[in-house]
mmCIF file of the N, C-alpha and C atoms, coordinates in Angstrom:
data_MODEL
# 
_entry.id   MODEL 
# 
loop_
_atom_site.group_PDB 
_atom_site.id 
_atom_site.type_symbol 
_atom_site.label_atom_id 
_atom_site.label_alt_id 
_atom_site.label_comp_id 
_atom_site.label_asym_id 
_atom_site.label_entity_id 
_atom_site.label_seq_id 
_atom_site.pdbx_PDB_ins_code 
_atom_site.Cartn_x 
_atom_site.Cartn_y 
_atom_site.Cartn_z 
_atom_site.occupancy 
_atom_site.B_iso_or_equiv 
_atom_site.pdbx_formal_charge 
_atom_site.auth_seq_id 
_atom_site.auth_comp_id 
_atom_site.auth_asym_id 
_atom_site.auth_atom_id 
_atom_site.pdbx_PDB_model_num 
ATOM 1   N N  . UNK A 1 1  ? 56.987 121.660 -71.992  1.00 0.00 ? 1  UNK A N  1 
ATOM 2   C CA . UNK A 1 1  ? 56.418 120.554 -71.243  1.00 0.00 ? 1  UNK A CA 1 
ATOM 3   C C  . UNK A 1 1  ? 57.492 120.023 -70.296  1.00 0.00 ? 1  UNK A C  1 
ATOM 4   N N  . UNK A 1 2  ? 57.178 119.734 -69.016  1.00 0.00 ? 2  UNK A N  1 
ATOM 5   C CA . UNK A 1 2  ? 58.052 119.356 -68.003  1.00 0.00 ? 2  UNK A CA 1 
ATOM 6   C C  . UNK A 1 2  ? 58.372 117.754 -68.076  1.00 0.00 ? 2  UNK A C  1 
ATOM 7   N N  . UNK A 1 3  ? 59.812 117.347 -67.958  1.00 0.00 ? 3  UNK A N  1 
ATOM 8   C CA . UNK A 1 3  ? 60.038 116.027 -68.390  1.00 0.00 ? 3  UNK A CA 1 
ATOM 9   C C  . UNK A 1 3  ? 60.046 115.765 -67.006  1.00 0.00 ? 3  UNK A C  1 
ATOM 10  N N  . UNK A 1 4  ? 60.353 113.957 -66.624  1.00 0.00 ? 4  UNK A N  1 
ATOM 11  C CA . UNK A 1 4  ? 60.095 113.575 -65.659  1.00 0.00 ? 4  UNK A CA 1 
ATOM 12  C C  . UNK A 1 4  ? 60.930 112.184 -66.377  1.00 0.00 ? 4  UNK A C  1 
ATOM 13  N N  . UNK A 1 5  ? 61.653 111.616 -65.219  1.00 0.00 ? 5  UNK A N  1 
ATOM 14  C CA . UNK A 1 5  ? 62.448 110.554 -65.414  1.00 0.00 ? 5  UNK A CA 1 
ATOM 15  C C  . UNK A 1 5  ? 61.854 109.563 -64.908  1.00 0.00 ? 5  UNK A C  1 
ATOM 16  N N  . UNK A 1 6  ? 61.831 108.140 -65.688  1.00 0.00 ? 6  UNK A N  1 
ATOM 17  C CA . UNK A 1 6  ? 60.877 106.667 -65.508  1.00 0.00 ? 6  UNK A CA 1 
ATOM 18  C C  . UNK A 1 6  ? 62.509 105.927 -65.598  1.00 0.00 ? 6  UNK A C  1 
ATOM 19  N N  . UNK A 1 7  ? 61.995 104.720 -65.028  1.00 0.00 ? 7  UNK A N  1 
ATOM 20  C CA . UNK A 1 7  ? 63.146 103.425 -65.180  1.00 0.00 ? 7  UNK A CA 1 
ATOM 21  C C  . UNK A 1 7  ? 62.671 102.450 -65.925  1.00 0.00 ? 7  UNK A C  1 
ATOM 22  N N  . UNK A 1 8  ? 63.051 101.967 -66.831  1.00 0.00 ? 8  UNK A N  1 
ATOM 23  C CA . UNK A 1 8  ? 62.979 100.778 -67.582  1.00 0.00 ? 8  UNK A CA 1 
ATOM 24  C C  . UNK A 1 8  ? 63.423 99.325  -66.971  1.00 0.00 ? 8  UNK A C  1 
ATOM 25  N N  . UNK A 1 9  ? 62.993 98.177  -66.856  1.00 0.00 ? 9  UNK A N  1 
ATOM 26  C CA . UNK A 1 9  ? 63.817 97.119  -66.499  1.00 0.00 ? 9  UNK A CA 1 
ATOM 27  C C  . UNK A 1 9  ? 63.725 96.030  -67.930  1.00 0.00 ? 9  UNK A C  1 
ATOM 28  N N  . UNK A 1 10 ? 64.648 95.829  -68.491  1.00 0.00 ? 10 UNK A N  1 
ATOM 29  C CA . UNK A 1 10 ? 64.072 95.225  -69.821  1.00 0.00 ? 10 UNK A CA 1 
ATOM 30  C C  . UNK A 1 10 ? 65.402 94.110  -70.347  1.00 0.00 ? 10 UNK A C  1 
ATOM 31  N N  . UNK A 1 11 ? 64.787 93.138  -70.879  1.00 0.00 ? 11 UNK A N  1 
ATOM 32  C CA . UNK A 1 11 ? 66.272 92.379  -71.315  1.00 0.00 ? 11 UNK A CA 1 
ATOM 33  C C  . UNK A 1 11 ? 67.329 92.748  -72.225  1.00 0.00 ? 11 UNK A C  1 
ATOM 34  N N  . UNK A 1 12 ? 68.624 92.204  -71.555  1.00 0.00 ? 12 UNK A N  1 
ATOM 35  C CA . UNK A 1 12 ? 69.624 93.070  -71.953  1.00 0.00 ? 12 UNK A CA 1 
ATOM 36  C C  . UNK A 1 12 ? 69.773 92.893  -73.435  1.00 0.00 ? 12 UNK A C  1 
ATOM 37  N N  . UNK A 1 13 ? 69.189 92.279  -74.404  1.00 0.00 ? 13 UNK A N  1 
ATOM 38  C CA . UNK A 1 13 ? 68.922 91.813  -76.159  1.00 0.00 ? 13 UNK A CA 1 
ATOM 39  C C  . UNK A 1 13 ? 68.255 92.676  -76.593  1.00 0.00 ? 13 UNK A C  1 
ATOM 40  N N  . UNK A 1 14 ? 67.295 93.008  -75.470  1.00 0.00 ? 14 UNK A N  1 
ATOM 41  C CA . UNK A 1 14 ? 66.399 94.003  -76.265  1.00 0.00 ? 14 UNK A CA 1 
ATOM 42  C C  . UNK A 1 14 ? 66.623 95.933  -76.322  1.00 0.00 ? 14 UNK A C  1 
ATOM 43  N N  . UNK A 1 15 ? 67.514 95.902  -74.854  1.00 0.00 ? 15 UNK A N  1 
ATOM 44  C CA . UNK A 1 15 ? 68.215 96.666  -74.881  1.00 0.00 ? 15 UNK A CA 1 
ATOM 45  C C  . UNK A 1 15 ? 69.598 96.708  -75.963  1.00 0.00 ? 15 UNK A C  1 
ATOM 46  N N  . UNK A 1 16 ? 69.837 96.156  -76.178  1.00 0.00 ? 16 UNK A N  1 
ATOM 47  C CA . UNK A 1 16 ? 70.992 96.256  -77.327  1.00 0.00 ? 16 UNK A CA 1 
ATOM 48  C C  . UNK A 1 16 ? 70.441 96.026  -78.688  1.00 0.00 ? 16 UNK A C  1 
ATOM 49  N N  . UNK A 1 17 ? 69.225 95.820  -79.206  1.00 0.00 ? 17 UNK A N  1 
ATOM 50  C CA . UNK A 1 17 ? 68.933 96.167  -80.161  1.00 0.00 ? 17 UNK A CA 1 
ATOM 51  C C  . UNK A 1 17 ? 68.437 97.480  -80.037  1.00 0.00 ? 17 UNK A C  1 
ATOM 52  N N  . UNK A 1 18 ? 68.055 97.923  -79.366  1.00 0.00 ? 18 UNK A N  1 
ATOM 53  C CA . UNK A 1 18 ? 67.329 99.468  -78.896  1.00 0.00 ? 18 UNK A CA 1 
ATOM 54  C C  . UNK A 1 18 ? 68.554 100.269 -79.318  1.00 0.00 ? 18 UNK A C  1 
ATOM 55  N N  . UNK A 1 19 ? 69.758 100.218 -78.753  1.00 0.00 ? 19 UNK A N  1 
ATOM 56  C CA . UNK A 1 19 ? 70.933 100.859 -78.597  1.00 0.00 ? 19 UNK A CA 1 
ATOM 57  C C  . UNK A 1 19 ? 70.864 100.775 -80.475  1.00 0.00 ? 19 UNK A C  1 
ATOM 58  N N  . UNK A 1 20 ? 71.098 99.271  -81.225  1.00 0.00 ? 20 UNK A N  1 
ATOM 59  C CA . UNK A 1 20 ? 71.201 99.346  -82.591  1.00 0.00 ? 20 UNK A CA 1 
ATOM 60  C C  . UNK A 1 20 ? 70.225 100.610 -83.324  1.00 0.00 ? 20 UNK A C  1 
ATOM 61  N N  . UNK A 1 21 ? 69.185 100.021 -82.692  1.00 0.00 ? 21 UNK A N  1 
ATOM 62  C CA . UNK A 1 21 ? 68.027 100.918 -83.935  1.00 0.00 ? 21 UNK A CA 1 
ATOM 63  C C  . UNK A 1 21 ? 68.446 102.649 -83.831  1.00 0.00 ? 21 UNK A C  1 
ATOM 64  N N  . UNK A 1 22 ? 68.367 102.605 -82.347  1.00 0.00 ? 22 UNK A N  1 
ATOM 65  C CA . UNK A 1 22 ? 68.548 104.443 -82.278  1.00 0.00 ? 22 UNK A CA 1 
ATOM 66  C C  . UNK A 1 22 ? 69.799 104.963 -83.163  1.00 0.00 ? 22 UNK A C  1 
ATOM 67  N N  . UNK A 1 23 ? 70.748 104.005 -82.967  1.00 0.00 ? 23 UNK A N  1 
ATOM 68  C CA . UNK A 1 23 ? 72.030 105.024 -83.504  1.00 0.00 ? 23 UNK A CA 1 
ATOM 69  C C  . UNK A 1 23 ? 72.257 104.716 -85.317  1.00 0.00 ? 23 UNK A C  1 
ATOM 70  N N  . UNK A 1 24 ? 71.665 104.054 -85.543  1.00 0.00 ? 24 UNK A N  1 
ATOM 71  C CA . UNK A 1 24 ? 71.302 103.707 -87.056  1.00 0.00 ? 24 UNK A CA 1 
ATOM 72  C C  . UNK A 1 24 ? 69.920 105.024 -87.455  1.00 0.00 ? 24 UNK A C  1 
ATOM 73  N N  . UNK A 1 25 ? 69.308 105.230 -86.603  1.00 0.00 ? 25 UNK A N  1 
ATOM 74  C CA . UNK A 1 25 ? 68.878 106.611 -86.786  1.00 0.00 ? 25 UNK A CA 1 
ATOM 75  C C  . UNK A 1 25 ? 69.461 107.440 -86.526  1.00 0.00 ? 25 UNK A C  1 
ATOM 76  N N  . UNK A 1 26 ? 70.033 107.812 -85.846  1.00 0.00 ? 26 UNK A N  1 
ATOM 77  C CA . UNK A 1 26 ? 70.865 108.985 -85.420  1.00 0.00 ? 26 UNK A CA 1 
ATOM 78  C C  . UNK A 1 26 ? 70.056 109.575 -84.214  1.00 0.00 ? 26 UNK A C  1 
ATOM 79  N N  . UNK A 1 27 ? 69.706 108.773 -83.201  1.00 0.00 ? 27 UNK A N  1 
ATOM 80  C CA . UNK A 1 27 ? 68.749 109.272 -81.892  1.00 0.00 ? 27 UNK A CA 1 
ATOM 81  C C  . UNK A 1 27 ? 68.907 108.401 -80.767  1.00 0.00 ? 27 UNK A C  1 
ATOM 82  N N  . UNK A 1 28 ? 68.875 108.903 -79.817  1.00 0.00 ? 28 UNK A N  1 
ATOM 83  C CA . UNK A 1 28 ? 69.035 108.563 -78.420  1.00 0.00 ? 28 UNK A CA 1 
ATOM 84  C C  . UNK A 1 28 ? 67.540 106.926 -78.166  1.00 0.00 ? 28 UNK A C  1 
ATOM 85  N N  . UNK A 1 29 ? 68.170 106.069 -77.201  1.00 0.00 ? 29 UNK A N  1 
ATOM 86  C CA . UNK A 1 29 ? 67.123 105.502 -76.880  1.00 0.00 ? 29 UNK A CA 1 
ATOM 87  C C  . UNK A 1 29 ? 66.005 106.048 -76.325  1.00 0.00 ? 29 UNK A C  1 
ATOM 88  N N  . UNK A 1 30 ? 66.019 107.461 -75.579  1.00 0.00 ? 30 UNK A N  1 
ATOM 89  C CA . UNK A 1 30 ? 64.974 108.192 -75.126  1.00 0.00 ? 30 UNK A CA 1 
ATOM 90  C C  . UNK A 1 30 ? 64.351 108.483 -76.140  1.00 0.00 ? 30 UNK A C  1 
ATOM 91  N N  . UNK A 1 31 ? 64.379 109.349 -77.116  1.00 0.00 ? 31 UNK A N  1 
ATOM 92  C CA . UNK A 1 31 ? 63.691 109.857 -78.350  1.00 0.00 ? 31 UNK A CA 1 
ATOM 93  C C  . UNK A 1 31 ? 62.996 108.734 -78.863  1.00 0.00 ? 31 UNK A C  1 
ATOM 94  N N  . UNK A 1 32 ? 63.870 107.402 -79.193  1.00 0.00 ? 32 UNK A N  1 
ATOM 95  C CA . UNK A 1 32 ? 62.729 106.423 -79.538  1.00 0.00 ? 32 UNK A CA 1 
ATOM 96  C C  . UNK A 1 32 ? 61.691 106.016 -78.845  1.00 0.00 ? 32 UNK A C  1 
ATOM 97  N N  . UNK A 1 33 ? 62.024 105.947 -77.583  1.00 0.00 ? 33 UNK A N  1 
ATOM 98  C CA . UNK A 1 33 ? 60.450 105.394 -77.085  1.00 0.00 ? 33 UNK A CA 1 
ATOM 99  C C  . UNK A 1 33 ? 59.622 106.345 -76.711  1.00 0.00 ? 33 UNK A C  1 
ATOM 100 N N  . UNK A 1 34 ? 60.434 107.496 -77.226  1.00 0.00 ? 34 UNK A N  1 
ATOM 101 C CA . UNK A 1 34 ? 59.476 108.822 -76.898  1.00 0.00 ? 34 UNK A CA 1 
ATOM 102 C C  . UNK A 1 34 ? 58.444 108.770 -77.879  1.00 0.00 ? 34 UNK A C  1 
ATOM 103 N N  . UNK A 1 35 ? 59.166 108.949 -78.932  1.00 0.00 ? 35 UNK A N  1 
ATOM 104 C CA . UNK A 1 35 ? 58.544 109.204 -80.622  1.00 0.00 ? 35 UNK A CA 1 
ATOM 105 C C  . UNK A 1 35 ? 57.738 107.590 -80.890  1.00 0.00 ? 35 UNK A C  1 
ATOM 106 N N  . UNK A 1 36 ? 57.992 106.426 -80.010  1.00 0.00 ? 36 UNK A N  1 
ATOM 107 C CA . UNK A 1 36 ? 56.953 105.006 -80.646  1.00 0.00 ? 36 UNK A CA 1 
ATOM 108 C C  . UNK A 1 36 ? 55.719 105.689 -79.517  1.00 0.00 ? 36 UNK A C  1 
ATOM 109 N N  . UNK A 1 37 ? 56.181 105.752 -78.401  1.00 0.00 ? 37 UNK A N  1 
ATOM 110 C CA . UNK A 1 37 ? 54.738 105.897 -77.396  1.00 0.00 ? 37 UNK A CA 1 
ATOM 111 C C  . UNK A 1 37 ? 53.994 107.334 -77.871  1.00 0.00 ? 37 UNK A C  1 
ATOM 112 N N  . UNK A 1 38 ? 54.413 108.537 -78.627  1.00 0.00 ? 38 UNK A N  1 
ATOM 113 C CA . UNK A 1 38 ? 53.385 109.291 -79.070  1.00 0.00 ? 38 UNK A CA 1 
ATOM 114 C C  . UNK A 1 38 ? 53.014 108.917 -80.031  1.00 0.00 ? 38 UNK A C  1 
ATOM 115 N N  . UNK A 1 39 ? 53.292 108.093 -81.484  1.00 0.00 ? 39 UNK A N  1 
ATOM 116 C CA . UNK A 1 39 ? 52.856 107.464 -82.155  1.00 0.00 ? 39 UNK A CA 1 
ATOM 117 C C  . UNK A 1 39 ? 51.589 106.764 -82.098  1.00 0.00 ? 39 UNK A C  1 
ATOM 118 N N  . UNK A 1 40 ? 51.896 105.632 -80.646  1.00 0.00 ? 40 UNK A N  1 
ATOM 119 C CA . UNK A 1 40 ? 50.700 104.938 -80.445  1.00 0.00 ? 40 UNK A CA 1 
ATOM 120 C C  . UNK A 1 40 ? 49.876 105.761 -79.829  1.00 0.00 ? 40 UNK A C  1 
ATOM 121 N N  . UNK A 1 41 ? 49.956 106.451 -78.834  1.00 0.00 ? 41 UNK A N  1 
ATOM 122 C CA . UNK A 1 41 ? 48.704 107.160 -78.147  1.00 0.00 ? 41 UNK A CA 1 
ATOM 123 C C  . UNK A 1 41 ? 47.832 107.928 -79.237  1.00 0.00 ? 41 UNK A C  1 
ATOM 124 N N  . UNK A 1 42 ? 48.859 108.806 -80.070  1.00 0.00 ? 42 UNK A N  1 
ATOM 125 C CA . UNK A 1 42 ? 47.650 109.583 -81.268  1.00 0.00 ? 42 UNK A CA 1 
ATOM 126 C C  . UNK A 1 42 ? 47.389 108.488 -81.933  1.00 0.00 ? 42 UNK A C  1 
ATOM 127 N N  . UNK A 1 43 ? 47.186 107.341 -82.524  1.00 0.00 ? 43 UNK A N  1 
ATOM 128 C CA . UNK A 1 43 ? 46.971 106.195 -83.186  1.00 0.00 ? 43 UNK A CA 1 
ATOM 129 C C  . UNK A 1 43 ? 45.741 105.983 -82.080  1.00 0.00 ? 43 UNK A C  1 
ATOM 130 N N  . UNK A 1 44 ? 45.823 105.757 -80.448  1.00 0.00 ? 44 UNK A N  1 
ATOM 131 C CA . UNK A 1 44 ? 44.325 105.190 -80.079  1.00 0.00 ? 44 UNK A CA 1 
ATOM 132 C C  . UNK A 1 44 ? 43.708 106.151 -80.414  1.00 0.00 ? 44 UNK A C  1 
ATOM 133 N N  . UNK A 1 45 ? 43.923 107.544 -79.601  1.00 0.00 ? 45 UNK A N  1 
ATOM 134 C CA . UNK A 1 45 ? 43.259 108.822 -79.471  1.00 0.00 ? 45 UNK A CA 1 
ATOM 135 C C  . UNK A 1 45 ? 42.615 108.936 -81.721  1.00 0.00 ? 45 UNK A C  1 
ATOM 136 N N  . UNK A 1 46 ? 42.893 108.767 -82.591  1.00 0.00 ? 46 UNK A N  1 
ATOM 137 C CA . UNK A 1 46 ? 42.233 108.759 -84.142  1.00 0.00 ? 46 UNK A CA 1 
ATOM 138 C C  . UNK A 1 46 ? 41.407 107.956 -83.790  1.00 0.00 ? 46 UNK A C  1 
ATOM 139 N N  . UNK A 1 47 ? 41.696 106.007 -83.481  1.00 0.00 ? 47 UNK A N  1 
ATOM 140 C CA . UNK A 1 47 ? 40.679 105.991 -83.387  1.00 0.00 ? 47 UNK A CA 1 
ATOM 141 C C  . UNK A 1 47 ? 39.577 105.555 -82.516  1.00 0.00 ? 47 UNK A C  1 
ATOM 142 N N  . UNK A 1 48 ? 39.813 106.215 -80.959  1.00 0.00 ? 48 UNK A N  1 
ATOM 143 C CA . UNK A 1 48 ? 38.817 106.842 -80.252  1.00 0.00 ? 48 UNK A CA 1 
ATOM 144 C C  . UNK A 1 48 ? 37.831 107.808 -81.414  1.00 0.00 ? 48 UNK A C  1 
ATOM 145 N N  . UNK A 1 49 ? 38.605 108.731 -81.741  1.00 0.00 ? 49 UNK A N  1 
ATOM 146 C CA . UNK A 1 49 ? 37.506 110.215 -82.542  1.00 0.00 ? 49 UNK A CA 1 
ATOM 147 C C  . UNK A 1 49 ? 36.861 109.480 -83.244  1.00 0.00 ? 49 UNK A C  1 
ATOM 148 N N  . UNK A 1 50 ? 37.418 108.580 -84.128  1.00 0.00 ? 50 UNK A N  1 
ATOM 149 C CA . UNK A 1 50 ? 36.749 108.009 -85.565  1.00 0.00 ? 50 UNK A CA 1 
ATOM 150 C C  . UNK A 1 50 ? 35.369 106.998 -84.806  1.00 0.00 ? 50 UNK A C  1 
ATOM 151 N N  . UNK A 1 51 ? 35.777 106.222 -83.919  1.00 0.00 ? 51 UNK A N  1 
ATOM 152 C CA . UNK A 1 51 ? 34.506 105.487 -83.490  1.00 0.00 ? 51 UNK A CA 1 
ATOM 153 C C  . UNK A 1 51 ? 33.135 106.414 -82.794  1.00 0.00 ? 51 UNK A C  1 
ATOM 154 N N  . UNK A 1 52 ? 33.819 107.154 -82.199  1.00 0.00 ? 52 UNK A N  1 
ATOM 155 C CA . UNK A 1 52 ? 32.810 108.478 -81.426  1.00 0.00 ? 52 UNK A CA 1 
ATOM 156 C C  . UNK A 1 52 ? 31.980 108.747 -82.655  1.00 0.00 ? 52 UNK A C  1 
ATOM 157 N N  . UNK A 1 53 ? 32.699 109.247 -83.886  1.00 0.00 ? 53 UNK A N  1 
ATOM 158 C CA . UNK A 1 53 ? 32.121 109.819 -85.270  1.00 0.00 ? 53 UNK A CA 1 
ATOM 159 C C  . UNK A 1 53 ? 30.970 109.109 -85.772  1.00 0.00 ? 53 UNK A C  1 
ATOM 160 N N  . UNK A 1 54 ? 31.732 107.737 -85.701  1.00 0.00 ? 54 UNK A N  1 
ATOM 161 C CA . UNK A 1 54 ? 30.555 106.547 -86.194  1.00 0.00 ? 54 UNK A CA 1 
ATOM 162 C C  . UNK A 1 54 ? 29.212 106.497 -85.911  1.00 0.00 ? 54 UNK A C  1 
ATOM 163 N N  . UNK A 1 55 ? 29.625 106.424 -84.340  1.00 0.00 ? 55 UNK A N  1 
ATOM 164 C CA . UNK A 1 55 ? 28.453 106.325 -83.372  1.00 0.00 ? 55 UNK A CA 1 
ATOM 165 C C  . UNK A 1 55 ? 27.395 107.238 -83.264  1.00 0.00 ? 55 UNK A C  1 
ATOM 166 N N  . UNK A 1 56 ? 27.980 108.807 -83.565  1.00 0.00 ? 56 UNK A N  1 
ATOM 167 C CA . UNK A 1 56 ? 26.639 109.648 -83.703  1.00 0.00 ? 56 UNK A CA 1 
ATOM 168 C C  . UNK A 1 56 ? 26.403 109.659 -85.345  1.00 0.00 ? 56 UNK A C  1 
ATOM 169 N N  . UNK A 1 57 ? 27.014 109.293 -86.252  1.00 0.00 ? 57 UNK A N  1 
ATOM 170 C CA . UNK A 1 57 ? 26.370 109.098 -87.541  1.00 0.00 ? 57 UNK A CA 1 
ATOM 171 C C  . UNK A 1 57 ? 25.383 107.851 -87.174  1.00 0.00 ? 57 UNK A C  1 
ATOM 172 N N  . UNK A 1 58 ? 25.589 107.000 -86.815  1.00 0.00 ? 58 UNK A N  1 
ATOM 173 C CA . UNK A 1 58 ? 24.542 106.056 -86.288  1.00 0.00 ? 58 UNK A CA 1 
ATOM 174 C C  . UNK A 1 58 ? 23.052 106.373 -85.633  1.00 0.00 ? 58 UNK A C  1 
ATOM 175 N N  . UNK A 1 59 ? 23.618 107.103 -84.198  1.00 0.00 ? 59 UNK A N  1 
ATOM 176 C CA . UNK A 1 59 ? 22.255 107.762 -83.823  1.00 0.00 ? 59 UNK A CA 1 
ATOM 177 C C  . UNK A 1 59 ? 21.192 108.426 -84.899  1.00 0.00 ? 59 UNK A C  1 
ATOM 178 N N  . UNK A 1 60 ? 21.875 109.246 -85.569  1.00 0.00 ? 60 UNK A N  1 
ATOM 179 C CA . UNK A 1 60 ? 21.114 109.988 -86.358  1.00 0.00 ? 60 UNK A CA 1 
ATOM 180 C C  . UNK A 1 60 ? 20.752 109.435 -87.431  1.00 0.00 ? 60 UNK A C  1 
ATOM 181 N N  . UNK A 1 61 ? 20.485 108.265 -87.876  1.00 0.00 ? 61 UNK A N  1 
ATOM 182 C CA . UNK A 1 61 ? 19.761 107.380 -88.307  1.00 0.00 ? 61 UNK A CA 1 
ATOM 183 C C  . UNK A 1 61 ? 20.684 107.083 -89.592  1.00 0.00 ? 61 UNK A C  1 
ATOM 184 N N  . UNK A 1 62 ? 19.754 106.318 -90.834  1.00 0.00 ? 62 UNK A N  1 
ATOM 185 C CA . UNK A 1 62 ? 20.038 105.699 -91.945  1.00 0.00 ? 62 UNK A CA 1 
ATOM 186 C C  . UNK A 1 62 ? 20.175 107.484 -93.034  1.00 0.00 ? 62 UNK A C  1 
ATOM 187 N N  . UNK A 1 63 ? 20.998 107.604 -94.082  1.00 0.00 ? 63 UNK A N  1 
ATOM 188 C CA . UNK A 1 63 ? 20.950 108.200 -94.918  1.00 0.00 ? 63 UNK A CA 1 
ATOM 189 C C  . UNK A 1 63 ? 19.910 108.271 -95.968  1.00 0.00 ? 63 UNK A C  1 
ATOM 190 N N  . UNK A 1 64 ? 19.805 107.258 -96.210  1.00 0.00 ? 64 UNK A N  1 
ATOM 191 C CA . UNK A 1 64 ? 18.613 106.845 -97.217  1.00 0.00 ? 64 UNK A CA 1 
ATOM 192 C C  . UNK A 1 64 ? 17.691 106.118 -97.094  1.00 0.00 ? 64 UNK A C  1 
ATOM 193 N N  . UNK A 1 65 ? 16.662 107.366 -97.538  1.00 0.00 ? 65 UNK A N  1 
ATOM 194 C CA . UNK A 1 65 ? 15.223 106.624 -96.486  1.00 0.00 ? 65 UNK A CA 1 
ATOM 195 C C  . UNK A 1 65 ? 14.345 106.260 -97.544  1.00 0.00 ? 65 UNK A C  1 
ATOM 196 N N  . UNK A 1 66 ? 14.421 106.222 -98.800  1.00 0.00 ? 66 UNK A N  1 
ATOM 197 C CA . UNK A 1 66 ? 13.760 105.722 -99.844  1.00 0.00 ? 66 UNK A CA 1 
ATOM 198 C C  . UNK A 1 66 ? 13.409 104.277 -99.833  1.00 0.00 ? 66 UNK A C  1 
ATOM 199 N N  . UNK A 1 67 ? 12.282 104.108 -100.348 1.00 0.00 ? 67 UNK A N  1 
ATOM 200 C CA . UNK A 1 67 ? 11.523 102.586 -100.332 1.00 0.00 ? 67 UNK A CA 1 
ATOM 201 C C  . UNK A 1 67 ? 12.168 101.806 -101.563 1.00 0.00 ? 67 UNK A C  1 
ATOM 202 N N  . UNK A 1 68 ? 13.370 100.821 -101.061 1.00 0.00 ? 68 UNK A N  1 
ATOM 203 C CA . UNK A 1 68 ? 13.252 100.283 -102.195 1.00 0.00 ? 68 UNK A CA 1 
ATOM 204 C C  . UNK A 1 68 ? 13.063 99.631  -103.307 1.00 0.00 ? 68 UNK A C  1 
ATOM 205 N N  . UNK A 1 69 ? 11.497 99.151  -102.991 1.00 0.00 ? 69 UNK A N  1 
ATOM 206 C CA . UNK A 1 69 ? 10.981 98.494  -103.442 1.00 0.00 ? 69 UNK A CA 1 
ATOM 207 C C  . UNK A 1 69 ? 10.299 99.245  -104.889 1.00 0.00 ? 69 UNK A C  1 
ATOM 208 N N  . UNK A 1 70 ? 10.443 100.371 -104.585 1.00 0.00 ? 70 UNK A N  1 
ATOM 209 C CA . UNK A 1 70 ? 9.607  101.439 -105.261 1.00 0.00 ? 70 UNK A CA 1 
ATOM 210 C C  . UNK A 1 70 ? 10.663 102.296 -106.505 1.00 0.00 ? 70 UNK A C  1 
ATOM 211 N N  . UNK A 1 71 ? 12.066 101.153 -106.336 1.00 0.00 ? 71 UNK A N  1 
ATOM 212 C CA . UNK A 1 71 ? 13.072 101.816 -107.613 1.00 0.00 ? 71 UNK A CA 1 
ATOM 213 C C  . UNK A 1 71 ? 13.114 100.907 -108.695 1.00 0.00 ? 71 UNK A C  1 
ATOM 214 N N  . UNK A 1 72 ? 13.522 101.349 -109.455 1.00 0.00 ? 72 UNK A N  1 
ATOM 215 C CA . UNK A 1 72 ? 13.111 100.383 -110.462 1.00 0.00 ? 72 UNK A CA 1 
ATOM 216 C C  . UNK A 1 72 ? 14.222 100.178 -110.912 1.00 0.00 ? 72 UNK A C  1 
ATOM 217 N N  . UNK A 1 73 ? 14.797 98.900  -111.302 1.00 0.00 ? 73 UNK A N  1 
ATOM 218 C CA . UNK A 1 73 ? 16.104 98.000  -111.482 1.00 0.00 ? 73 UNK A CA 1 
ATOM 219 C C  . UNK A 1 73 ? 17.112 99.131  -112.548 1.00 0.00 ? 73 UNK A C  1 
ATOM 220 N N  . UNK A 1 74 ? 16.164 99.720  -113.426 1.00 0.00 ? 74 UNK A N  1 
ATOM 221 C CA . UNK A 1 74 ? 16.796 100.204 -114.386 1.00 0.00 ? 74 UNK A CA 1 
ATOM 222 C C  . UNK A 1 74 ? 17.320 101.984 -114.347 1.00 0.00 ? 74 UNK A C  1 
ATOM 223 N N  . UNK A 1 75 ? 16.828 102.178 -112.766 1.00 0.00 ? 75 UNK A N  1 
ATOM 224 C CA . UNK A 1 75 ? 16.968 103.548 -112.464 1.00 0.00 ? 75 UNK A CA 1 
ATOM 225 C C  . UNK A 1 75 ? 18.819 102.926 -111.649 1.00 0.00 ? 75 UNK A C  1 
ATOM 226 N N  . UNK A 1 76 ? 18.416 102.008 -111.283 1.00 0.00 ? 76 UNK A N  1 
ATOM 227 C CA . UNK A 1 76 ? 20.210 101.739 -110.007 1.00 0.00 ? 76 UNK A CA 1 
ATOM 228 C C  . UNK A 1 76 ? 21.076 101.759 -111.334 1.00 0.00 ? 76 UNK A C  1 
ATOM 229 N N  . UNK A 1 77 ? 20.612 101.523 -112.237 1.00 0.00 ? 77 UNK A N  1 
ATOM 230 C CA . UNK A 1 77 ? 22.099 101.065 -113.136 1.00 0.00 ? 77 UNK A CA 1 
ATOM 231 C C  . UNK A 1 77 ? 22.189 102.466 -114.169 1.00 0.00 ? 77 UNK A C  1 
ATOM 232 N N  . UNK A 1 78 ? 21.405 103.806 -114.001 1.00 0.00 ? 78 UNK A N  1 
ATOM 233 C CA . UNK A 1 78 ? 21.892 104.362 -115.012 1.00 0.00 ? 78 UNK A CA 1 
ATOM 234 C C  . UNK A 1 78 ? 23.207 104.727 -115.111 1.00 0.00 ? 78 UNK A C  1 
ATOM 235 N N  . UNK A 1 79 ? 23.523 105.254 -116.432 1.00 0.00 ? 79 UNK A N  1 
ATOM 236 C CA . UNK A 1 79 ? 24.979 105.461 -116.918 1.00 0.00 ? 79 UNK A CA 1 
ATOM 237 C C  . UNK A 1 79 ? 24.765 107.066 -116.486 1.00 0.00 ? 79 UNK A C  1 
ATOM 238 N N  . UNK A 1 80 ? 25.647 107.933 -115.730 1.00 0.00 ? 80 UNK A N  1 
ATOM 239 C CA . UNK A 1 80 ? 25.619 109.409 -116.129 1.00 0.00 ? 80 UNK A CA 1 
ATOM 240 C C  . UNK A 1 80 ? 26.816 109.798 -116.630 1.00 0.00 ? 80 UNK A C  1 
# 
């Protein structure tokens, strides 16, 4: 994958905790905001899929189409 260089403008505190966290990992400030921003994108992109999922379990109606008026109290509670 072809990299491409961005500029940051950010306060210099937050930059020096950045500097802390990476080297307490053992990684460059690049790698971290590499590795938080793919984090979050697959985090929307799950749940983008998961709501999509929902939504056609939805279309396609209710699971259970039984009347339930027509169960009888003592059938919901058996023991198996």
């Amino acid at each position: 994958m072809k990299s491409r260089n961005i500029t940051f403008s950010l306060p210099a505190d937050l930059i020096r905790g950045a500097r802390i966290y990476a080297a307490e990992r053992d990684k460059t400030i690049n790698s971290v905001v590499r590795d938080l921003l793919e984090e979050a994108l697959s985090r929307e992109n799950r749940a983008r899929v998961a709501a999509h999922r929902l939504l056609a379990i939805a279309e396609r109606g209710p699971y259970f189409t039984a009347d339930l008026r027509k169960i009888r109290r003592e059938a919901l509670h058996e023991r198996r």
